[in-house]
One Martini backbone bead per residue (centre of mass of N, CA, C, O) as a GRO file, in nm:
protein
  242
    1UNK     BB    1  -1.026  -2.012   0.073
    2UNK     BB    2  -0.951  -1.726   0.022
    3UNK     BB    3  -0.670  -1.502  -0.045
    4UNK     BB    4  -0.652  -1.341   0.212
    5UNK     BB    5  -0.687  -1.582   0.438
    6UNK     BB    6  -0.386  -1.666   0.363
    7UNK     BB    7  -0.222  -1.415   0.504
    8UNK     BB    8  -0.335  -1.518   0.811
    9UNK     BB    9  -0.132  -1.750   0.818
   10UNK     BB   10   0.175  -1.756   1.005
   11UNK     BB   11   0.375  -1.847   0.726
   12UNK     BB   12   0.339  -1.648   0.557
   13UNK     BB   13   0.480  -1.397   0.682
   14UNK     BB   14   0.777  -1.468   0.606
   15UNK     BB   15   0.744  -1.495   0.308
   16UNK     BB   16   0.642  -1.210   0.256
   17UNK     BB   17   0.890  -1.049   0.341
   18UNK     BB   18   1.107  -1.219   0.142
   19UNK     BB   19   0.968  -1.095  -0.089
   20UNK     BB   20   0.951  -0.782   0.004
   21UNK     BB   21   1.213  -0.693   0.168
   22UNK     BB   22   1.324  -0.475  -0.010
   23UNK     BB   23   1.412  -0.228  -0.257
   24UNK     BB   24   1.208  -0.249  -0.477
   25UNK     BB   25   0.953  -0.242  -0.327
   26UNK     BB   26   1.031   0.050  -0.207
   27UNK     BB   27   1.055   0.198  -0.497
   28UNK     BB   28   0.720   0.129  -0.550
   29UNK     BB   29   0.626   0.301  -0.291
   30UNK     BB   30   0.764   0.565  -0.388
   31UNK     BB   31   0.648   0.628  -0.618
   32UNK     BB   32   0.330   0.626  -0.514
   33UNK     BB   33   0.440   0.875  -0.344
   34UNK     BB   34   0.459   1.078  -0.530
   35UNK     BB   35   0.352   1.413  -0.494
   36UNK     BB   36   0.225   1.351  -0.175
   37UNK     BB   37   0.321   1.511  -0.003
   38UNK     BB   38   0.305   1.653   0.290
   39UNK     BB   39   0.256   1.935   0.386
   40UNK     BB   40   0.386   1.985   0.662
   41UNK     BB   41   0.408   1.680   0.773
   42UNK     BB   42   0.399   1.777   1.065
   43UNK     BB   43   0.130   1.606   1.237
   44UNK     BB   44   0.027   1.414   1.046
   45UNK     BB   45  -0.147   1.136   0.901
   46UNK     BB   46  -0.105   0.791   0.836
   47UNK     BB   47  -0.250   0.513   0.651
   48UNK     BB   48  -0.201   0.167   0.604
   49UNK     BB   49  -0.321  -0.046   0.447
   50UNK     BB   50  -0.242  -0.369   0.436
   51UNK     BB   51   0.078  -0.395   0.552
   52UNK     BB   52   0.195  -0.577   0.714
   53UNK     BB   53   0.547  -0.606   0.765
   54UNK     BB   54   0.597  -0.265   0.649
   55UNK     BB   55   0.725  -0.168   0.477
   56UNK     BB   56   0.553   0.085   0.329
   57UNK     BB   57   0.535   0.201   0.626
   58UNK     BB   58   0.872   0.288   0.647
   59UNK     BB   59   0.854   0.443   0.361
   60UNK     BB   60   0.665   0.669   0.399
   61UNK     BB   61   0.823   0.769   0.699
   62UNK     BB   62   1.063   0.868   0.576
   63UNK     BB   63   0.928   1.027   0.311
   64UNK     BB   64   0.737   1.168   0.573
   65UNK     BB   65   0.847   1.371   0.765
   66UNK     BB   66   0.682   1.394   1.048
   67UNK     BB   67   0.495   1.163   1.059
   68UNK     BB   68   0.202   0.968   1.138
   69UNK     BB   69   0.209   0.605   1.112
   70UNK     BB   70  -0.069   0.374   1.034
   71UNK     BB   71  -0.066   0.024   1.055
   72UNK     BB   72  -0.279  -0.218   0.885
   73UNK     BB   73  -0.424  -0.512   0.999
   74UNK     BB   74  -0.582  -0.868   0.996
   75UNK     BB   75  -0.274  -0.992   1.041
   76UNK     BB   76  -0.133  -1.048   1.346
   77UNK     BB   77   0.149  -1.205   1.225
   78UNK     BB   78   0.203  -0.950   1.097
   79UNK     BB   79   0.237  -0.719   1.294
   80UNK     BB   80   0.411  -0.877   1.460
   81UNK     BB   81   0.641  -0.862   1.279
   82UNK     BB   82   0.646  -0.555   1.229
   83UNK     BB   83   0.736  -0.512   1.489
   84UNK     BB   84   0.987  -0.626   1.509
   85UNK     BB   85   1.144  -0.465   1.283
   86UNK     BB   86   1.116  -0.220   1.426
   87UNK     BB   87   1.274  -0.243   1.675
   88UNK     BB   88   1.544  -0.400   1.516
   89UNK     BB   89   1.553  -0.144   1.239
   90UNK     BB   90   1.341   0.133   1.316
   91UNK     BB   91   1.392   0.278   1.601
   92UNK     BB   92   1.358   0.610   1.475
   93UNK     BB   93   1.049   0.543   1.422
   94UNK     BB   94   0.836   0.739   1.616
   95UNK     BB   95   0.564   0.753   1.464
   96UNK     BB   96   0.502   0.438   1.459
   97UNK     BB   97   0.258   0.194   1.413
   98UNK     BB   98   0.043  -0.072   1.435
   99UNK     BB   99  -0.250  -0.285   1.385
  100UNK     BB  100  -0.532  -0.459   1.429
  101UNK     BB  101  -0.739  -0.432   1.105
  102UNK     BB  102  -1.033  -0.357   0.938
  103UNK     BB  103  -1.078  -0.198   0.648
  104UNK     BB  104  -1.444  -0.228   0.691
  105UNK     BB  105  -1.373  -0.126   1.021
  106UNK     BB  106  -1.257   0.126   1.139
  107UNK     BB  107  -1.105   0.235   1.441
  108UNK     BB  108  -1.157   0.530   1.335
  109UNK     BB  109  -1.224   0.847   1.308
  110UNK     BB  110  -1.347   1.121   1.141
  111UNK     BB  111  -1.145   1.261   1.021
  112UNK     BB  112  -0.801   1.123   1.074
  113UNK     BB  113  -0.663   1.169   0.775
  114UNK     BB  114  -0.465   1.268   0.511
  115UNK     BB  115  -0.356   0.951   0.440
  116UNK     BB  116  -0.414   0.673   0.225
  117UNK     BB  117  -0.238   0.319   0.184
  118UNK     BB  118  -0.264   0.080  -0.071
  119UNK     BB  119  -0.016  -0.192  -0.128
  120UNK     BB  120  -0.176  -0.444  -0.243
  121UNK     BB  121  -0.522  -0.512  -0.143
  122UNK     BB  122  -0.794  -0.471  -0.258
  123UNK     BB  123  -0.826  -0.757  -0.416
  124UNK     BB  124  -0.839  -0.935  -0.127
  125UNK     BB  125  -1.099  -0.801  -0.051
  126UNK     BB  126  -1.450  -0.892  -0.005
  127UNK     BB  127  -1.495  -0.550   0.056
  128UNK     BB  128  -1.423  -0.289  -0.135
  129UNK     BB  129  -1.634  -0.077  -0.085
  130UNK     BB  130  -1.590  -0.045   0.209
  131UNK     BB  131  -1.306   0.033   0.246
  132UNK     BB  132  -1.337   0.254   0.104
  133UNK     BB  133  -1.550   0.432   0.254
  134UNK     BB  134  -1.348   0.410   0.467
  135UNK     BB  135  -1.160   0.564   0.409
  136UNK     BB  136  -1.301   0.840   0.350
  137UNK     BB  137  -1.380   0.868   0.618
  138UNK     BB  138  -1.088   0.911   0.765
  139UNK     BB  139  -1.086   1.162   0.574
  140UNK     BB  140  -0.937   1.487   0.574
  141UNK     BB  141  -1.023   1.766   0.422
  142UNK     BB  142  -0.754   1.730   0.126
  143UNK     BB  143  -0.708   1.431   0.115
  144UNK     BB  144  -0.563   1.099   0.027
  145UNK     BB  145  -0.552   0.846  -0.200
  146UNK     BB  146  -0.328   0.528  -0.246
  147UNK     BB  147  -0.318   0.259  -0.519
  148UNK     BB  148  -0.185  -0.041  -0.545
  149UNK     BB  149  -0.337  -0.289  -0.830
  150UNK     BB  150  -0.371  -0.520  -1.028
  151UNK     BB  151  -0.403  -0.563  -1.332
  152UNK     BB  152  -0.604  -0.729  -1.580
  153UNK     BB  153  -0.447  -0.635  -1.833
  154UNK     BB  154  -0.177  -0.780  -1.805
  155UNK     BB  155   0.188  -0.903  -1.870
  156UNK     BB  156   0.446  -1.057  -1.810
  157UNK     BB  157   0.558  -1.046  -2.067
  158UNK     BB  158   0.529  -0.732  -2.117
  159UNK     BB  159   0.692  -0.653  -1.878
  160UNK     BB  160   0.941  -0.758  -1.950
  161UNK     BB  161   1.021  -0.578  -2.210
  162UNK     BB  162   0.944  -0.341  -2.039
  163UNK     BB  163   1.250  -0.428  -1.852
  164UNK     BB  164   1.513  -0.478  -1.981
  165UNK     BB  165   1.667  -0.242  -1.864
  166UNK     BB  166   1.707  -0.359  -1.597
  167UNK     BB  167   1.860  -0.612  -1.592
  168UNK     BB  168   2.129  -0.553  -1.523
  169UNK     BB  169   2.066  -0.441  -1.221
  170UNK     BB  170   1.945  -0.726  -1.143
  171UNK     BB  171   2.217  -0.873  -1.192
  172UNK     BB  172   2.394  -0.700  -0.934
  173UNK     BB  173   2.106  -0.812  -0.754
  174UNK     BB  174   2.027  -1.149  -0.739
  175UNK     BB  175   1.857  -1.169  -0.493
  176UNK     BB  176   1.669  -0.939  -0.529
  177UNK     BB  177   1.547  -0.984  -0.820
  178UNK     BB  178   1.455  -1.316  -0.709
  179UNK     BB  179   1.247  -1.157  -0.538
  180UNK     BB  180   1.098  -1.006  -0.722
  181UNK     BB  181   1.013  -1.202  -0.960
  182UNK     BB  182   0.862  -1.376  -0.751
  183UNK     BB  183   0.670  -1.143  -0.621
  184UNK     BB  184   0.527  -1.100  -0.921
  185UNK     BB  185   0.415  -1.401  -0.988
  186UNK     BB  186   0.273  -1.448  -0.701
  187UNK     BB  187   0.072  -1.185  -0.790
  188UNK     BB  188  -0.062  -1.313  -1.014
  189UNK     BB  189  -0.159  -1.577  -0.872
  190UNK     BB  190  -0.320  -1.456  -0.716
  191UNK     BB  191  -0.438  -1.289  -0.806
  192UNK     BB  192  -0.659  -1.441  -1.021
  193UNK     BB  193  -0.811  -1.576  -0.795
  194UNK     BB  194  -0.905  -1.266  -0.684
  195UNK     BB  195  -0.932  -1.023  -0.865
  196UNK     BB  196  -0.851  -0.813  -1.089
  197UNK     BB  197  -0.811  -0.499  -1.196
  198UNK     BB  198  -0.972  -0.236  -1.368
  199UNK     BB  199  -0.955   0.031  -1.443
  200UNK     BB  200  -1.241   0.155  -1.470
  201UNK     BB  201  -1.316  -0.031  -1.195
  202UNK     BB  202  -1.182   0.167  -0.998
  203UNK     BB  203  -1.310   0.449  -1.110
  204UNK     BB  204  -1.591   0.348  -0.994
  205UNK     BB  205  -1.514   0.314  -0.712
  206UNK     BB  206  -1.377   0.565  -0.615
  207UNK     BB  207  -1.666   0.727  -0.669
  208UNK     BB  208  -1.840   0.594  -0.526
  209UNK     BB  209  -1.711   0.652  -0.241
  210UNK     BB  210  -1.649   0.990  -0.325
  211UNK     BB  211  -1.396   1.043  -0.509
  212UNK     BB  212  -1.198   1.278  -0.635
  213UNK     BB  213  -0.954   1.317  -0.861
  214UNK     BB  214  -0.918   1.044  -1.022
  215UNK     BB  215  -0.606   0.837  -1.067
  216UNK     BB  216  -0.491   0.648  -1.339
  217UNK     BB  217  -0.167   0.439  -1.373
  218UNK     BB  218   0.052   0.269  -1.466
  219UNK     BB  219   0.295  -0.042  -1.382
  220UNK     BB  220   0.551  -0.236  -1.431
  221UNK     BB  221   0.491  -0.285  -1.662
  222UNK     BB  222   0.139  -0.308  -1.619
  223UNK     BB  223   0.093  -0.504  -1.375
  224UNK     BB  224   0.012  -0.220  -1.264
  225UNK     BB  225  -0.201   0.019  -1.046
  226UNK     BB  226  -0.193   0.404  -0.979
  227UNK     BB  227  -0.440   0.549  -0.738
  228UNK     BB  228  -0.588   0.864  -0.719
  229UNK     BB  229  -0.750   1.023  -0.461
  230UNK     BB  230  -1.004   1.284  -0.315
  231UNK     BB  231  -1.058   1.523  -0.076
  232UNK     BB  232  -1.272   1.779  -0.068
  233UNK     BB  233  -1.112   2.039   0.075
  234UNK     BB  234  -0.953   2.164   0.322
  235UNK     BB  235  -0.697   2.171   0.469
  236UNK     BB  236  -0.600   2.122   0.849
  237UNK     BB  237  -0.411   2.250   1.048
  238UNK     BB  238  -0.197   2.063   1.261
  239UNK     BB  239  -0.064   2.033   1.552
  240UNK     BB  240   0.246   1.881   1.641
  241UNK     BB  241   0.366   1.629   1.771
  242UNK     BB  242   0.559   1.487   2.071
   0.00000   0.00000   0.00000
């Protein structure tokens, strides 16, 4: 069973939640989407791949108000489980939908997305250049990737230095701190069986499915990825969703 496979039995789900759904978490997808923000965001439309439980999709959505915001998994029960979230925590959040899909076959027209969001996927799927190809397809012209991504070249021990100064705030929040440092522990052990990625091959992955203006930088102290890639051309203004 590959690394991917095991995100798809339905106790992972919990298990992934209980690791994820937390506010550390949601602080790095909002990092990871700083710059972002689409102008006129009312009427866009935004993709999550492998989005798990929605952490990730809850937090694009809140932070580009007025956006339709579609997360996407393999993982049926992760999709249930999102959609619980929704409905449950989230259900302000009218623009927010979830579906089972594969990101190396997405089920979605060509130029139907603005932005395509993908926080900790790519490493884990089997075939990684058709996922991408499948973002590019479904971006239209204007539109970005952004993808946060386990470094190879990353290290517990240089994170934990390079982020000393954080320890006050998580032992004021030892809960959260410590469901954080569990999933980044257990992030460097699955990405490790999985297949680690290096700026420069991430940047030549993005390049060869077509994306223009390819930047990767650092996270994490080091753990991490923040990967953004661009179609070229004219964003196209649409009319907003009632």
């Amino acid at each position: 069973m590959n690394a991917g496979a095991i995100f798809r039995l339905p106790a992972i789900a919990a298990a992934y939640d209980l690791l994820t759904a937390h506010q550390l978490w949601c602080d790095d997808v909002a990092r990871l989407l700083q710059g972002a923000a689409l102008a006129g965001a009312g009427g866009r439309r935004v993709l999550d791949l492998g989005c798990g439980t929605g952490t990730s999709t809850f937090v694009a959505a809140r932070l580009l108000a007025g956006a339709e915001v579609v997360g996407v998994d393999l993982a049926r029960a992760m999709i249930e489980r999102a959609r619980r979230r929704h409905r449950r925590r989230h259900p302000d959040l009218t623009g927010v939908r979830f579906e089972v899909a594969d990101a190396a076959r997405l089920p979605f027209p060509d130029a139907s997305f603005d932005l395509v969001l993908g926080h900790s996927v790519l490493y884990l799927l089997p075939d990684r250049a058709a996922a991408l190809r499948q973002a590019r397809r479904v971006l239209a012209p204007g539109g970005r990737l952004l993808l946060m991504e386990p470094d190879a070249e990353g290290s517990l021990w240089r994170a934990a230095a390079a982020n000393a100064g954080r320890l006050p705030g998580l032992l004021r929040r030892p809960l959260t701190g410590l469901r954080f440092l569990a999933s980044m522990v257990l992030w460097r052990l699955v990405s490790g069986g999985a297949g680690r990625l290096s700026a420069a091959r991430l940047e030549g992955s993005l390049r060869a499915a077509g994306f223009d203006r390819v930047e990767i930088r650092p996270t994490l102290g080091g753990l991490g990825l923040h990967c953004a890639g661009a179609v070229e051309g004219r964003a196209e203004q649409r009319p907003g969703r009632g």
